[in-house]
VMD Tcl script that builds the backbone (N, CA, C; Angstrom):
set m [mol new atoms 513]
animate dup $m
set s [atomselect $m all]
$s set {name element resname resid chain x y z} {
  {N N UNK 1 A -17.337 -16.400 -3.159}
  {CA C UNK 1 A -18.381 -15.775 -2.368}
  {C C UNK 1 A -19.018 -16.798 -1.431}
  {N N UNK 2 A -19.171 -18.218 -2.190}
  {CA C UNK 2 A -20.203 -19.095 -0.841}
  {C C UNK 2 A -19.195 -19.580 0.338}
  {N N UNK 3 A -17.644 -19.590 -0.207}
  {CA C UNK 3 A -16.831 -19.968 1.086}
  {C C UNK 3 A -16.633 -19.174 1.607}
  {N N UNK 4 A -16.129 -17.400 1.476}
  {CA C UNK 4 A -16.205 -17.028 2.826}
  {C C UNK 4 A -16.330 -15.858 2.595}
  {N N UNK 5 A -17.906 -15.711 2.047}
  {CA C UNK 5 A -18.693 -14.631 2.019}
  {C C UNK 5 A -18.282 -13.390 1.774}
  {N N UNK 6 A -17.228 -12.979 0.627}
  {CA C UNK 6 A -16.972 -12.072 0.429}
  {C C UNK 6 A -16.946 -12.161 -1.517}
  {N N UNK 7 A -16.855 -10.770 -1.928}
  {CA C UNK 7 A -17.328 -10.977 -3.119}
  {C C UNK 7 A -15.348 -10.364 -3.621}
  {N N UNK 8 A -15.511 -10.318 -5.527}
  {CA C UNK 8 A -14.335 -10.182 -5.674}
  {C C UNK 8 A -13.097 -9.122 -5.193}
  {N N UNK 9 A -13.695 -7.996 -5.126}
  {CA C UNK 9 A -12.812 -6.680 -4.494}
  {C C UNK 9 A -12.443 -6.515 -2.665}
  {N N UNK 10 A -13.500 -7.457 -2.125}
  {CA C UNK 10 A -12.951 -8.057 -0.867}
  {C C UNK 10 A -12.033 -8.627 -0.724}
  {N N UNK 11 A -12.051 -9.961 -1.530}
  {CA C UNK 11 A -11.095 -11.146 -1.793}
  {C C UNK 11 A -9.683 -10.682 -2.315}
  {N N UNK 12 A -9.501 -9.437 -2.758}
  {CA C UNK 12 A -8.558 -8.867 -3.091}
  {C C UNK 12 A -7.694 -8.179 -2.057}
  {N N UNK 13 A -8.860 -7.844 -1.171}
  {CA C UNK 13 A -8.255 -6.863 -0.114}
  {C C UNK 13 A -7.408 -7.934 1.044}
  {N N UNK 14 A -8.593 -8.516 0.614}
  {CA C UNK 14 A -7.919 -10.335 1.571}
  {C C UNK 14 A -7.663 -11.349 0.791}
  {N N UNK 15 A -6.094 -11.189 0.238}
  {CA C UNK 15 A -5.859 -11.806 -0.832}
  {C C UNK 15 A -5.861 -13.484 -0.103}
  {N N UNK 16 A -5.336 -13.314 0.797}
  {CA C UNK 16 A -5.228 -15.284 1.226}
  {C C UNK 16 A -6.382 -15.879 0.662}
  {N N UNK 17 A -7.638 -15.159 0.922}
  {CA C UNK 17 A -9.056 -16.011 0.763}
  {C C UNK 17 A -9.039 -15.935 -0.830}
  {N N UNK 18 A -8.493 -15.224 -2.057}
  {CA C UNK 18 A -8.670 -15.749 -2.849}
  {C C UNK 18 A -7.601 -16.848 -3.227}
  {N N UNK 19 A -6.445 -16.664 -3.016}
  {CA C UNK 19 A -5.351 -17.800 -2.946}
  {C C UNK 19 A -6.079 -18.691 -2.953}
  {N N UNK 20 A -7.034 -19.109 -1.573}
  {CA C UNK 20 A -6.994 -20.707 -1.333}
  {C C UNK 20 A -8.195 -20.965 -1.946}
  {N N UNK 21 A -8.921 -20.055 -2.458}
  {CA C UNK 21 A -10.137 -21.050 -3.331}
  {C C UNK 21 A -9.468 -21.167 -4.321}
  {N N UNK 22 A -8.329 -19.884 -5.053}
  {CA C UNK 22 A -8.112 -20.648 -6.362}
  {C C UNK 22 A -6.971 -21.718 -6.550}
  {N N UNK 23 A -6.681 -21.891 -5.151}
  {CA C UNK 23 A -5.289 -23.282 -5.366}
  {C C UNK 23 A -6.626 -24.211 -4.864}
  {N N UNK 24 A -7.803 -24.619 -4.164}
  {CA C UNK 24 A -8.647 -25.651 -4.423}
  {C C UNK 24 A -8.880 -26.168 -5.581}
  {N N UNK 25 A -9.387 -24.999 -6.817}
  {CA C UNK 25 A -9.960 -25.388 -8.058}
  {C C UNK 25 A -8.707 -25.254 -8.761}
  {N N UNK 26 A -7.195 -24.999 -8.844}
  {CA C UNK 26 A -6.566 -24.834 -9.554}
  {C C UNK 26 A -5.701 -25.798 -9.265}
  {N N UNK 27 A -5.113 -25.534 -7.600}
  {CA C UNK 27 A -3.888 -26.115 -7.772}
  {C C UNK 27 A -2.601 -25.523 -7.943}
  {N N UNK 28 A -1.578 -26.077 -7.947}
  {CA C UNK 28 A -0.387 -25.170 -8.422}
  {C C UNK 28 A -0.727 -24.006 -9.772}
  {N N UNK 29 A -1.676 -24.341 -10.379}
  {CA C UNK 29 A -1.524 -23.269 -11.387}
  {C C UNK 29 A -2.541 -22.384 -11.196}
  {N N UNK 30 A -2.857 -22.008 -10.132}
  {CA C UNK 30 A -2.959 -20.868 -9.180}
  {C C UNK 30 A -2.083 -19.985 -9.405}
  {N N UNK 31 A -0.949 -20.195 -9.441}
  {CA C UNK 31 A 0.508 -19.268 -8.822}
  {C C UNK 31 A 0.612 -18.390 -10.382}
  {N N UNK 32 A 0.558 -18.803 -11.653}
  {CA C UNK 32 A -0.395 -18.096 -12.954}
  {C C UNK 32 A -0.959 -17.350 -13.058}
  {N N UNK 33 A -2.174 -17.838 -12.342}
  {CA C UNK 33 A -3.528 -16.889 -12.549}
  {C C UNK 33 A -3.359 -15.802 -11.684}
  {N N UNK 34 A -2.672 -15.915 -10.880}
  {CA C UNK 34 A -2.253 -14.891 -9.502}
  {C C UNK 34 A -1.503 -13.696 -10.206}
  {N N UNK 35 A -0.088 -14.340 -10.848}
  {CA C UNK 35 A 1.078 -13.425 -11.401}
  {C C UNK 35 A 0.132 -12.849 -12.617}
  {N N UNK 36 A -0.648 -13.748 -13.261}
  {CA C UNK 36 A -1.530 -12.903 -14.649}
  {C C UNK 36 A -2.474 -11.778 -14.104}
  {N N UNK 37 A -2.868 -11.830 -12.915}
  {CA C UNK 37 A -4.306 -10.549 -12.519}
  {C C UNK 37 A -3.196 -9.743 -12.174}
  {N N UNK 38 A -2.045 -10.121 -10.991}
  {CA C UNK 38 A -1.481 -8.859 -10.789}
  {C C UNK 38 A -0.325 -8.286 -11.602}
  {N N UNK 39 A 0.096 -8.803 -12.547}
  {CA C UNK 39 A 0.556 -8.240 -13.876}
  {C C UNK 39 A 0.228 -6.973 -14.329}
  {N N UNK 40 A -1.108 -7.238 -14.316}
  {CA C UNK 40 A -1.867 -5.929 -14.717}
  {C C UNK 40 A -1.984 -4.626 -14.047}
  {N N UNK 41 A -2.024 -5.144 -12.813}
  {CA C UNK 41 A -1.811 -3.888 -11.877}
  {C C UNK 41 A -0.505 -3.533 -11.638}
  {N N UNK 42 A 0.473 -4.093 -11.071}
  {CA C UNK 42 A 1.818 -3.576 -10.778}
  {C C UNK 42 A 2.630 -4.844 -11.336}
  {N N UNK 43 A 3.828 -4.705 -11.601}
  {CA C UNK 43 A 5.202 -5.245 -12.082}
  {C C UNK 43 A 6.076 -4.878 -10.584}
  {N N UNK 44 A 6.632 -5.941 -10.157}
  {CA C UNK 44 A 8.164 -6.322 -9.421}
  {C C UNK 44 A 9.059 -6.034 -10.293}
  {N N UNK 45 A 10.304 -4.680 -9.816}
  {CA C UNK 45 A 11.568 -4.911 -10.756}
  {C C UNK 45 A 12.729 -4.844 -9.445}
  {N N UNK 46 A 13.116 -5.710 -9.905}
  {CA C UNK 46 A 14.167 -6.171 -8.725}
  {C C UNK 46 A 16.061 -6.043 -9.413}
  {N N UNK 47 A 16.380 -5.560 -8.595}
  {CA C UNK 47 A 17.761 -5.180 -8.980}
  {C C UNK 47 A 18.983 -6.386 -8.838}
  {N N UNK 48 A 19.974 -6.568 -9.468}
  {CA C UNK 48 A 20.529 -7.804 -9.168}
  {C C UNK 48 A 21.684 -6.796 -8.481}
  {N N UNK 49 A 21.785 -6.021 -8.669}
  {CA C UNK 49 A 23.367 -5.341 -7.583}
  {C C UNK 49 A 22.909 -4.878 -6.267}
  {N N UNK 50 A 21.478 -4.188 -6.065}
  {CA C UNK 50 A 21.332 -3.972 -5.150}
  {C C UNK 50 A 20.127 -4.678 -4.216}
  {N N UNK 51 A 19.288 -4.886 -3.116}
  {CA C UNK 51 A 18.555 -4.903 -2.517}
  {C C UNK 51 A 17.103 -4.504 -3.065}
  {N N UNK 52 A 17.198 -3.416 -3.520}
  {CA C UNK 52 A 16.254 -2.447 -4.101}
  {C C UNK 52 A 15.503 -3.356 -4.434}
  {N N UNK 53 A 14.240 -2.902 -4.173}
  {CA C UNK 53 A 13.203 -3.794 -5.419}
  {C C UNK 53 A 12.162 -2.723 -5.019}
  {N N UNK 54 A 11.740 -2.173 -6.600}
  {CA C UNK 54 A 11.011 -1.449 -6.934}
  {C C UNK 54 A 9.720 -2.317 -7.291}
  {N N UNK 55 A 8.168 -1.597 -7.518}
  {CA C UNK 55 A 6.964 -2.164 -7.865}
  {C C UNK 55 A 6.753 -0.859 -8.820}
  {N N UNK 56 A 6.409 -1.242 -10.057}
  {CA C UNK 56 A 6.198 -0.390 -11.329}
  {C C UNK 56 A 4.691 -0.485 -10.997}
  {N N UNK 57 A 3.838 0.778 -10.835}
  {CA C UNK 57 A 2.311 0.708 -11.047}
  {C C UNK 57 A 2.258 0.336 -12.115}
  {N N UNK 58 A 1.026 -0.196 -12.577}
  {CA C UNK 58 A 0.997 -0.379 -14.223}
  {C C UNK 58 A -0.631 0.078 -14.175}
  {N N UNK 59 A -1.390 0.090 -12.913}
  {CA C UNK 59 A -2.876 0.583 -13.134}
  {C C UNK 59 A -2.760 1.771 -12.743}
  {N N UNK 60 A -3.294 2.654 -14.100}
  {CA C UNK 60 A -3.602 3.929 -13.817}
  {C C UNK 60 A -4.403 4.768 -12.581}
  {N N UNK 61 A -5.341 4.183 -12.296}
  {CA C UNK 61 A -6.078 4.246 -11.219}
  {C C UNK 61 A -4.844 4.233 -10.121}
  {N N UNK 62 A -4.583 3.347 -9.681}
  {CA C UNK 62 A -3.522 3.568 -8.868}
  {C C UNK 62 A -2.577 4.067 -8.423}
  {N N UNK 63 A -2.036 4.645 -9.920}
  {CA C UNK 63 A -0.784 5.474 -9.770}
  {C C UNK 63 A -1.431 7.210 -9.577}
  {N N UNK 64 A -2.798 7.167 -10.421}
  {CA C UNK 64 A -3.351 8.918 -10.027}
  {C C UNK 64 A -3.639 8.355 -8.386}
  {N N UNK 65 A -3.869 7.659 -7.714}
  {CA C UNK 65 A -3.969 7.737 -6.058}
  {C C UNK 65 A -2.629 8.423 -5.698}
  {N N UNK 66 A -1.825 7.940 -5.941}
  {CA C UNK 66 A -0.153 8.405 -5.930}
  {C C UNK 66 A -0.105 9.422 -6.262}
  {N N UNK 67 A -0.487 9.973 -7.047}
  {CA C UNK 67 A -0.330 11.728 -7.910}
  {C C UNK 67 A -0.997 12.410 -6.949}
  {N N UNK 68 A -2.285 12.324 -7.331}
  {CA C UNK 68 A -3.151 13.179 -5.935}
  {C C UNK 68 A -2.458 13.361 -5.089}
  {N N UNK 69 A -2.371 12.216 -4.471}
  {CA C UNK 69 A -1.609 12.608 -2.336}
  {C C UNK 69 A -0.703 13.183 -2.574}
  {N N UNK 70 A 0.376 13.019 -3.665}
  {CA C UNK 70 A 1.537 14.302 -3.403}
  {C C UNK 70 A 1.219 15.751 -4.304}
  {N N UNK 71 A -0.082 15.668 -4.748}
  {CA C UNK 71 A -0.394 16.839 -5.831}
  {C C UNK 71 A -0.857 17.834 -4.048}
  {N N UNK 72 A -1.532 16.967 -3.001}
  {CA C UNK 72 A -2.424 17.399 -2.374}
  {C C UNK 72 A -0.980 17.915 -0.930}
  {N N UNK 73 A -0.991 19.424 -0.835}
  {CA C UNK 73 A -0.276 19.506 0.558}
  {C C UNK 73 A -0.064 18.938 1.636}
  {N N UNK 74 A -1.124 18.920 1.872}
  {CA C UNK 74 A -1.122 17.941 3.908}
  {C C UNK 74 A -0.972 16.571 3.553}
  {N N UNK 75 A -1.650 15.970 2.085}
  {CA C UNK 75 A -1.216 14.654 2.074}
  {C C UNK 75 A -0.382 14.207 1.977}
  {N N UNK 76 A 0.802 15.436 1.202}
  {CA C UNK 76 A 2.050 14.982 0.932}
  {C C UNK 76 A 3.098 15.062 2.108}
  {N N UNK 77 A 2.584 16.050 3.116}
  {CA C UNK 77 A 3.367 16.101 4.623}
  {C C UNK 77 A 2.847 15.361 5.509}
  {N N UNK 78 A 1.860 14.516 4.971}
  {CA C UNK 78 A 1.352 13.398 6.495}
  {C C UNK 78 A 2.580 12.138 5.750}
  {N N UNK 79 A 2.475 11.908 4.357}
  {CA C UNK 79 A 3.370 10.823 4.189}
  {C C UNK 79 A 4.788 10.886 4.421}
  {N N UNK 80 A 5.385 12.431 4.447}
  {CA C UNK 80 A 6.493 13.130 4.385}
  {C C UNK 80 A 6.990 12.777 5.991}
  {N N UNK 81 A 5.702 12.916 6.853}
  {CA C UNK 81 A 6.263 12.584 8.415}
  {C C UNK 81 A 6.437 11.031 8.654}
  {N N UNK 82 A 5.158 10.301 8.211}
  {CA C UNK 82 A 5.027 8.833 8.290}
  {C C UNK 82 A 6.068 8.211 7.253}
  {N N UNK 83 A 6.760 8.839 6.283}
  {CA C UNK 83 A 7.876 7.902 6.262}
  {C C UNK 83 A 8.864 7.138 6.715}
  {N N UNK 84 A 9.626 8.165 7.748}
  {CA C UNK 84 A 10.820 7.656 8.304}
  {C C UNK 84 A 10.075 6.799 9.400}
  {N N UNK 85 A 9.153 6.998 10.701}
  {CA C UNK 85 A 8.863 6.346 11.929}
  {C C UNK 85 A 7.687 6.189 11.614}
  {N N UNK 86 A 7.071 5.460 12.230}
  {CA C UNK 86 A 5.337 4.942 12.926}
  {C C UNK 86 A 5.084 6.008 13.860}
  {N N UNK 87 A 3.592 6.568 13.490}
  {CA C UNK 87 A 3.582 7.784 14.444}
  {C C UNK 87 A 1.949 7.574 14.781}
  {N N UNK 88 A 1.308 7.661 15.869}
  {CA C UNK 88 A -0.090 8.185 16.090}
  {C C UNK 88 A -0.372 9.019 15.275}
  {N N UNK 89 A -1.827 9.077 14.956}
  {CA C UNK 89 A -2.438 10.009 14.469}
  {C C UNK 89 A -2.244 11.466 14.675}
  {N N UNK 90 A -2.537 11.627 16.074}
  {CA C UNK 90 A -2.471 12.976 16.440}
  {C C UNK 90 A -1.101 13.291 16.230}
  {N N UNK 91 A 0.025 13.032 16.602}
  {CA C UNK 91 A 1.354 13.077 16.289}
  {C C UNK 91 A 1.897 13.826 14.538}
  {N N UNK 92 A 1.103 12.675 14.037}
  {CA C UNK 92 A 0.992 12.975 12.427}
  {C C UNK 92 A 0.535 14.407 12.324}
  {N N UNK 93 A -0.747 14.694 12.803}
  {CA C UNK 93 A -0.997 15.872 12.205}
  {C C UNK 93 A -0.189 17.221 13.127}
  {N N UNK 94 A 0.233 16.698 14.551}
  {CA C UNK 94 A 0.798 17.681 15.188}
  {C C UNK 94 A 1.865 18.420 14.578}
  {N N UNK 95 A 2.694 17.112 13.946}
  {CA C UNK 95 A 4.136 17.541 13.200}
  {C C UNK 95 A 4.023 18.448 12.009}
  {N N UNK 96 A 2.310 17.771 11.451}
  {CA C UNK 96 A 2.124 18.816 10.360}
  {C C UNK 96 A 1.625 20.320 10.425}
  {N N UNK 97 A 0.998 19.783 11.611}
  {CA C UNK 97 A 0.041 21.248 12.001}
  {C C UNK 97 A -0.937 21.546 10.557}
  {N N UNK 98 A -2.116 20.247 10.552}
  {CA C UNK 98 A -3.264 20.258 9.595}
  {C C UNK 98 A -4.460 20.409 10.607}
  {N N UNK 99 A -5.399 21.120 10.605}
  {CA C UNK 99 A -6.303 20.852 11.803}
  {C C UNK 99 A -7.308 19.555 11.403}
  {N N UNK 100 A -7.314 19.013 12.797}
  {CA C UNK 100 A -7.628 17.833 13.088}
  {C C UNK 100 A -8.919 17.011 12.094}
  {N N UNK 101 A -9.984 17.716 11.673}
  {CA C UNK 101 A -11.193 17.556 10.805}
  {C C UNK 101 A -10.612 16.984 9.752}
  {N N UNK 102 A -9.932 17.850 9.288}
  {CA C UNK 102 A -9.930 17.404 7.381}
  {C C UNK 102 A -8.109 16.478 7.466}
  {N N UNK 103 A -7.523 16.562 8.548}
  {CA C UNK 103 A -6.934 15.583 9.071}
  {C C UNK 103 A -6.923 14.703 9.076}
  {N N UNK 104 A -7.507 14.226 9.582}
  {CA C UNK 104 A -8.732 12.928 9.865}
  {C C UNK 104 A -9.058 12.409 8.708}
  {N N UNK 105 A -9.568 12.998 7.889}
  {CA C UNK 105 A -10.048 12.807 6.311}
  {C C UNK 105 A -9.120 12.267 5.937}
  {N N UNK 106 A -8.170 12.945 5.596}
  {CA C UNK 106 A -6.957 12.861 5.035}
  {C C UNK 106 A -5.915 12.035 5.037}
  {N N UNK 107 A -6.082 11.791 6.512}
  {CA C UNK 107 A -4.918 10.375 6.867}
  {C C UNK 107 A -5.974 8.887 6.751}
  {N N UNK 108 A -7.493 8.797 6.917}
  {CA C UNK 108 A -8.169 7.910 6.236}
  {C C UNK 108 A -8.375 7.814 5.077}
  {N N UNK 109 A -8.150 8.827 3.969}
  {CA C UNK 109 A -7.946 8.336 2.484}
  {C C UNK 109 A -6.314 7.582 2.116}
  {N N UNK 110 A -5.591 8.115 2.545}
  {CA C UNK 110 A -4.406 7.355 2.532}
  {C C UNK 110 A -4.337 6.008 3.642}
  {N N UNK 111 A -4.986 5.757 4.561}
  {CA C UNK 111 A -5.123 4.618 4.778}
  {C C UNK 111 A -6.036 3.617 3.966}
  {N N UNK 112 A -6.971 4.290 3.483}
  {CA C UNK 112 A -8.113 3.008 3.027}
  {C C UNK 112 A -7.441 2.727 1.536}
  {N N UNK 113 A -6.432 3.741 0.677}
  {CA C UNK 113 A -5.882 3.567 -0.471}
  {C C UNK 113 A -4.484 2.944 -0.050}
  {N N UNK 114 A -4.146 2.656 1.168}
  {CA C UNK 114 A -3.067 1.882 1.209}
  {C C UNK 114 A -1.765 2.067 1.182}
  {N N UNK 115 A -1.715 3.599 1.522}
  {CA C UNK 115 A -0.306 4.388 1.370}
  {C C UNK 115 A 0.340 4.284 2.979}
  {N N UNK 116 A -0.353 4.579 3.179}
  {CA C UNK 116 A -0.156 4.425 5.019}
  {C C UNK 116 A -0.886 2.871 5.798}
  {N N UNK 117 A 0.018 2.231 6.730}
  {CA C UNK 117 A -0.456 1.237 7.003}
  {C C UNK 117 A -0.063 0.906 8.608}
  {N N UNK 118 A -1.030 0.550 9.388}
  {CA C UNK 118 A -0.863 0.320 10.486}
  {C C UNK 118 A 0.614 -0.470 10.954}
  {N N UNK 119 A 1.138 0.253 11.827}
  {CA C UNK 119 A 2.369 -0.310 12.470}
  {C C UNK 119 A 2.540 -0.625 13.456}
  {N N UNK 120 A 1.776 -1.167 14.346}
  {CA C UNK 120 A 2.273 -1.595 15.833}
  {C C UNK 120 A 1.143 -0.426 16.758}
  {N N UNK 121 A 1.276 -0.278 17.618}
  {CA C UNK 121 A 0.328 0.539 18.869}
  {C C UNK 121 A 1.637 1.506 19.931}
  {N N UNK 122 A 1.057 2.165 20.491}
  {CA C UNK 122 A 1.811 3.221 21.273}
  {C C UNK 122 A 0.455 3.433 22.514}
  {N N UNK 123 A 0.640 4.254 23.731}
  {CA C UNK 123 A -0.501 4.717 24.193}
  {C C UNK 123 A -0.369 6.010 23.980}
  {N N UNK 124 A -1.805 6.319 24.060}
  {CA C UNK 124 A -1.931 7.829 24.100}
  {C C UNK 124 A -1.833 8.641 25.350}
  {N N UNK 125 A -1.817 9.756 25.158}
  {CA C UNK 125 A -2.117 10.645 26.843}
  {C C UNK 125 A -2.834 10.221 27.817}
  {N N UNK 126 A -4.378 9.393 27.290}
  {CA C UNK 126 A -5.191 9.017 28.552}
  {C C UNK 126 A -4.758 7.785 28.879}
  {N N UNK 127 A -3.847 7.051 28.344}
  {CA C UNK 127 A -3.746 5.993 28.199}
  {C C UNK 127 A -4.145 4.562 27.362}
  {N N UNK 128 A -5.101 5.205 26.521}
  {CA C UNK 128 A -5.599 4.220 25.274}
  {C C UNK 128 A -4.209 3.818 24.143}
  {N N UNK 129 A -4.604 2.362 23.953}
  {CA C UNK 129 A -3.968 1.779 23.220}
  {C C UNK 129 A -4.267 2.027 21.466}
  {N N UNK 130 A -3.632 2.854 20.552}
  {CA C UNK 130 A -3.921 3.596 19.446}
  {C C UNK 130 A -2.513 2.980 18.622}
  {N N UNK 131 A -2.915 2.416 17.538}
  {CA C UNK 131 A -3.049 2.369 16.548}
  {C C UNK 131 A -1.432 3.488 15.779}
  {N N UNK 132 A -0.420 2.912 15.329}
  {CA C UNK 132 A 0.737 3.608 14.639}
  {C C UNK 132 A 0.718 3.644 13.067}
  {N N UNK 133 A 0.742 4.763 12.545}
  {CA C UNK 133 A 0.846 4.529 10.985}
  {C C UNK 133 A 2.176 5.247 10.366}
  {N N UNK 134 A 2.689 4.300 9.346}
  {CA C UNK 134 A 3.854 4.654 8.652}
  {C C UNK 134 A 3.715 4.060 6.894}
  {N N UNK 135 A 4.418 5.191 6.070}
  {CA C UNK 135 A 4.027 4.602 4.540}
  {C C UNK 135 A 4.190 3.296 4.309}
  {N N UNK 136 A 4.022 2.911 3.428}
  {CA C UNK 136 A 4.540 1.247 2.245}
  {C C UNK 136 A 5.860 1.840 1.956}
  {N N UNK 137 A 6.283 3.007 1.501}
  {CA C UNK 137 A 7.091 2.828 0.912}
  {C C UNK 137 A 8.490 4.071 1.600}
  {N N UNK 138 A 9.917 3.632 0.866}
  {CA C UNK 138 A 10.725 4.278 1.264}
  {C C UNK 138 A 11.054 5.327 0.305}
  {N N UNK 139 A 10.633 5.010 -0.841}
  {CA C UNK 139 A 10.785 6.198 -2.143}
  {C C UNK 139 A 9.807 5.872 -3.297}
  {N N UNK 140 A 9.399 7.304 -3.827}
  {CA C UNK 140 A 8.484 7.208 -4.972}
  {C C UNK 140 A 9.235 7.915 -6.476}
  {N N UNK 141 A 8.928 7.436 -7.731}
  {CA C UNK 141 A 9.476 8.259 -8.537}
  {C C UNK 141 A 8.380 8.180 -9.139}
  {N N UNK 142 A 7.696 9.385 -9.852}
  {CA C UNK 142 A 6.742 9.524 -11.199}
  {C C UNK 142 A 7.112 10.526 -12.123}
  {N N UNK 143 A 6.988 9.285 -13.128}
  {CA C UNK 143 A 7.043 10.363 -14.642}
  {C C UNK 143 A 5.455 10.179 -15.463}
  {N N UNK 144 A 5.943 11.006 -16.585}
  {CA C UNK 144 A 4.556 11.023 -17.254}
  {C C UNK 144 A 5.250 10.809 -19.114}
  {N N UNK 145 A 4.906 9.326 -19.451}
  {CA C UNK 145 A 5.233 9.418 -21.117}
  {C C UNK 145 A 3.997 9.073 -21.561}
  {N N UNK 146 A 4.007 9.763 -22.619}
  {CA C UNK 146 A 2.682 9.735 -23.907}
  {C C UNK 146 A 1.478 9.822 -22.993}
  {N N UNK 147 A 1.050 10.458 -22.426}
  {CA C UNK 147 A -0.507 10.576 -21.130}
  {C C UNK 147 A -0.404 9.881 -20.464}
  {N N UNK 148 A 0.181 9.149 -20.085}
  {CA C UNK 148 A 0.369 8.036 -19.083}
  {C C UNK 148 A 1.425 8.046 -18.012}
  {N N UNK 149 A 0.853 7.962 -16.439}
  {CA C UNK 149 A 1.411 8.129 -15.616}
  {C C UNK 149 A 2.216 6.753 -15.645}
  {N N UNK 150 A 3.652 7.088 -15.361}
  {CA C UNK 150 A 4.609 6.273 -14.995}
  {C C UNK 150 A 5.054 5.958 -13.447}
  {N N UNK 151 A 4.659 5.168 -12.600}
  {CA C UNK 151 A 5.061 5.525 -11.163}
  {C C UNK 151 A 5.888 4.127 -10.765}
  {N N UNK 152 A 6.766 4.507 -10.288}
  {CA C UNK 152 A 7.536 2.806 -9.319}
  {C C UNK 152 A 8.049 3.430 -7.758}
  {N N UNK 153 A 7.808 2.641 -6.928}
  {CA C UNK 153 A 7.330 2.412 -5.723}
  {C C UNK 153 A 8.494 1.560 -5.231}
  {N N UNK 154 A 9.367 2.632 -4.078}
  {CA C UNK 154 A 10.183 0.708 -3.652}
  {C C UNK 154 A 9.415 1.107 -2.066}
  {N N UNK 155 A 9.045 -0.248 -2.067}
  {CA C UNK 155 A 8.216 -0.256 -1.028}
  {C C UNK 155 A 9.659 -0.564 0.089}
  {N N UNK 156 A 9.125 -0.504 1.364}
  {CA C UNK 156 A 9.679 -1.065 2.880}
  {C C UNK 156 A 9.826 -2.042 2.835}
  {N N UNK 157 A 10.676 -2.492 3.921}
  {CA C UNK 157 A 11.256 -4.195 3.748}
  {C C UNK 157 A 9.922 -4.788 4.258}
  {N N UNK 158 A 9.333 -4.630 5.474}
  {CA C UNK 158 A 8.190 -5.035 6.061}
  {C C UNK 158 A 6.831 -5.221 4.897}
  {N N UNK 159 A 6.793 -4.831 4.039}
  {CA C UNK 159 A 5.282 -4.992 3.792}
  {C C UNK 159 A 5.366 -6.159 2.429}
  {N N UNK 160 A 7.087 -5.873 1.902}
  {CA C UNK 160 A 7.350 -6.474 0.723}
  {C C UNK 160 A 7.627 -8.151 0.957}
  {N N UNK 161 A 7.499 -7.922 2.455}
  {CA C UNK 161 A 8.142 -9.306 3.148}
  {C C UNK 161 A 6.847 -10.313 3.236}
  {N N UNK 162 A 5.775 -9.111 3.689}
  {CA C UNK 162 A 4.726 -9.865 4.437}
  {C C UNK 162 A 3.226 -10.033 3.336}
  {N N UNK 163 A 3.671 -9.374 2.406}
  {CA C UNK 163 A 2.536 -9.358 1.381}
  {C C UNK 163 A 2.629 -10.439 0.682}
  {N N UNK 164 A 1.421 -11.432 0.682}
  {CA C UNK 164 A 0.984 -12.786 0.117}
  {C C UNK 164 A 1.228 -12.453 -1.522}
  {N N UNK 165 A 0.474 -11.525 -1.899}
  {CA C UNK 165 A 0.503 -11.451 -3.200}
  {C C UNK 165 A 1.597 -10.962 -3.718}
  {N N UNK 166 A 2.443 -9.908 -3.126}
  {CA C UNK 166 A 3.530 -9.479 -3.713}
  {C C UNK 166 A 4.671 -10.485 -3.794}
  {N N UNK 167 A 4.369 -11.371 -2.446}
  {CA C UNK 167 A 5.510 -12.697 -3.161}
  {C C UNK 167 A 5.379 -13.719 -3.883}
  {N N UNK 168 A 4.146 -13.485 -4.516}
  {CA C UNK 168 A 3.641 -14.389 -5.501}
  {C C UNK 168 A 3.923 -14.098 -6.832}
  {N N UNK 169 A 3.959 -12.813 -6.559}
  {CA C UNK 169 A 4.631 -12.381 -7.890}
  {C C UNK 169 A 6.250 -12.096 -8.295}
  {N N UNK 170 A 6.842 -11.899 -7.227}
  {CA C UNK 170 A 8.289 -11.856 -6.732}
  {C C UNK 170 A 8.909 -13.265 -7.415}
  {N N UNK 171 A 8.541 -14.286 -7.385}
  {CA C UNK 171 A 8.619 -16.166 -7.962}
  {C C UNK 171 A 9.116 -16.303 -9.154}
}
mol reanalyze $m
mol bondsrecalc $m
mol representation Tube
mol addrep $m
């Protein structure tokens, strides 16, 4: 918090800033404490025949975010369009034909939960420079054993590439 003013669930969101305070006070065994917090939340399972590399949720919380959006119609056809391409907003909901209000809603809960993630810019009709969104991931599977949601995630090459923490745990 006194180096750069953010508290723990920030520092998460901006994982670098916790990285480098805890390789100051840690050091290499940082790279530990890193794989031990996110342990808890998701597991890397990586395939040795194929490419594939799946992320096992392991926090419940997380994986009902996952349930919801595909429990929820329009959420499951805004991700259904934003899978294959990067699309504007309006685009998104055009393809879906959700009206624009709860639209709006809708494609900002899946952005601020991280399902959808900015991809590059396009212009719009007037010419404004806006903002492209496309999922994390290329496929989802969920099961459910003993009350417990089971979900694994193979994310996109892009995010699995560029995520600090996910290749920290990838090691």
């Amino acid at each position: 918090m006194e180096r750069h003013g953010v508290g723990v669930v920030q520092a998460i969101k901006d994982f670098y800033k916790l990285d480098s305070v805890l390789r100051e006070f840690f050091g290499a065994g940082a790279d530990g404490l890193e794989s031990k917090f996110v342990s808890n939340i998701i597991n890397l399972e990586q395939s040795k025949m194929s490419s594939d590399n799946w992320v096992i949720i392991q926090d419940q919380s997380l994986a009902k975010i996952f349930l919801e959006s595909f429990a929820d119609d329009d959420k499951k056809a805004i991700l259904e369009v934003a899978m294959d391409k990067s699309l504007i907003i309006s685009d998104i909901l055009n393809n879906c034909s959700i009206p624009q209000t709860s639209g709006y809603r809708k494609i900002n809960y899946l952005i601020e939960n991280g399902l959808l993630i900015s991809n590059g810019y396009a212009l719009s009709k007037d010419g404004k420079k806006v903002q492209k969104y496309q999922t994390i991931f290329n496929n989802v599977k969920m099961d459910i054993q003993k009350k417990t949601i089971v979900m694994k995630v193979q994310l996109k090459k892009n995010p699995l590439n560029e995520s600090t923490i996910l290749q920290i745990i990838q090691h």
